[in-house]
N, C-alpha and C positions, 0 to 999 in steps of 0.2 A: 047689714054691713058690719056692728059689731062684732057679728062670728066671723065676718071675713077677716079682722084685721088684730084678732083677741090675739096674747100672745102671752105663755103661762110660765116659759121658761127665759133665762138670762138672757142676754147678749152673746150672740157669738162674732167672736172676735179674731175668728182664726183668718187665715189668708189673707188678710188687710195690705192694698196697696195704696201709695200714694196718687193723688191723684195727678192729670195733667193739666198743669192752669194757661188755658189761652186767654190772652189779657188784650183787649182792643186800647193802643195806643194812639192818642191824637195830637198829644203836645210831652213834651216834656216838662211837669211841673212839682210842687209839694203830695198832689193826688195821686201822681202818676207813680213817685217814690214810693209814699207806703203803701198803695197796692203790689209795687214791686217787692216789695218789704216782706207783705204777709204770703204773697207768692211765692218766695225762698224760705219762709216756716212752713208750707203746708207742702212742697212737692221740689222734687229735684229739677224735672221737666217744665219748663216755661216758655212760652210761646207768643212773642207778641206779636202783634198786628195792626198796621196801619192800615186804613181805608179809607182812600183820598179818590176826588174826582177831578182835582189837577195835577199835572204831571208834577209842576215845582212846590205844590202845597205842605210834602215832607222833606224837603233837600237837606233842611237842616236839622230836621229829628234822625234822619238817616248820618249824618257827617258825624253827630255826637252821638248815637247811641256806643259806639266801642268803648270811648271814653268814659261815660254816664253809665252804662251796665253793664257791659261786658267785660273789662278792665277789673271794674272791683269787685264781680262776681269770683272771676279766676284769681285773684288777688287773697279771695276768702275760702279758695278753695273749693268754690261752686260749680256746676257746670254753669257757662254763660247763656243767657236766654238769646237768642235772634231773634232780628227785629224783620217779620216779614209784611211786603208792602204789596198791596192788593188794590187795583185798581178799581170804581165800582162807580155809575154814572148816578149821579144823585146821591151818593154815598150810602148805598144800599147795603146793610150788613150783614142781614140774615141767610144772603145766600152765598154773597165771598167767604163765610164763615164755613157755612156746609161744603165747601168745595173742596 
């Protein structure tokens, strides 16, 4: 396994893109910010995602997010991340996520 993984020259660094950060959203709170945070330092593209198994369980993470993210993203000159809601019985998220 070492010859498989030995590596004699630098880093290449060429073609480097940012990544795309999908961020599973359940509340909005102080954790939910700085992940927002360091998700607007590492990538332009942000992606959230609610996955609730009641229909009313996001009403009101959906009512403020424009407010709470999107507002002072475009405000910063960011593109604004959407806030998308996925419904999933048990709240199952390995596979609303792959979808």
């Amino acid at each position: 396994m070492e010859k498989e993984i030995k590596l004699d020259g630098p880093i290449n660094l060429d073609s480097l893109e940012q990544p795309i950060v999908i961020m599973p959203v359940t509340e909005w709170n102080r954790i939910t910010a700085k992940a927002m945070r360091f998700a607007f330092a590492i990538s332009s593209e942000i992606h959230g995602i609610n996955i609730h198994a009641e229909e009313d369980e996001c009403h009101h993470l959906l009512s403020s997010w424009k407010e709470l993210v999107e507002a002072p993203a475009t405000r910063a000159g960011l593109p604004p991340p959407q806030l998308e809601v996925v419904a999933s019985s048990y709240r199952f998220i390995l596979h609303p996520l792959l979808q």
